[in-house]
N, C-alpha and C positions, 0 to 999 in steps of 0.2 A: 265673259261670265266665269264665276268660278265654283265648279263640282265638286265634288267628294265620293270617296267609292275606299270600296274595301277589296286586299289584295290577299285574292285566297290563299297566297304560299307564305302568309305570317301569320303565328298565331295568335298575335296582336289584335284586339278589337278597335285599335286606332281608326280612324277614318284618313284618309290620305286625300288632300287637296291639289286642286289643278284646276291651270287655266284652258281652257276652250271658247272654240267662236262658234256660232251657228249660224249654216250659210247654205246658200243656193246656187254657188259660185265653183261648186267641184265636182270633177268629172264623176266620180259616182252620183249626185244629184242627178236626178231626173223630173220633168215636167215642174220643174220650178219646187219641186220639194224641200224642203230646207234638212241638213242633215249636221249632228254635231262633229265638229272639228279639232282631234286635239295637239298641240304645237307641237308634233313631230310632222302634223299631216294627213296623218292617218285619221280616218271616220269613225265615231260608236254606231257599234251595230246593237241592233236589240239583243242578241244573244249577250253580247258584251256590259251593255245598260243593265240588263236583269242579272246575270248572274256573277257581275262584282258589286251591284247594290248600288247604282252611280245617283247620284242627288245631287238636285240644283242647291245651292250653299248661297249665291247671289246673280243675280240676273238683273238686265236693264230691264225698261219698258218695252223696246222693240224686241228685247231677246223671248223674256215672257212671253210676246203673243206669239212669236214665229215657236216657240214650246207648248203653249197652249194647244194651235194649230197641229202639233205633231202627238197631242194627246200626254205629253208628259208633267202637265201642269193644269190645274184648274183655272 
C-alpha cells in the first residue's frame, strides 16, 4: 500500500509518500491484530499515525479491510 504523511522538521506542506505493508505477521502484533509496517521494519504507532498526519494514498481490497478492521478507514 502506499501512505503519505507529513514531516514535522520541514517547513514544506508537501506530503511525503511510502510504501508499507499491513500485517499480522510481526512480533509487536498481538492476537492476530494487524499492524502497519514500514520497509525499514519498523511499526506506525498511533502516536506516530496522528501526529505526522499519515494517509492511506492507495490500498488493495484486502489491505482496506485489514484498515477498516483497525478503524483507519471507512
Amino acid at each position: 500500500m502506499i501512505l503519505s504523511y507529513r514531516d514535522l522538521f520541514q517547513e514544506s506542506k508537501r506530503r511525503i509518500r511510502i510504501k508499507a505493508e499491513i500485517t499480522t505477521e510481526h512480533s509487536v502484533s498481538s492476537y492476530g491484530q494487524p499492524l502497519i509496517v514500514l520497509p525499514d521494519g519498523g511499526p506506525i504507532d498511533l502516536l506516530s499515525w496522528v501526529s505526522l498526519d499519515y494517509r492511506v494514498v492507495r490500498a488493495n481490497k484486502k489491505e482496506s479491510e485489514e484498515l477498516a478492521r483497525l478503524g483507519l478507514l471507512e
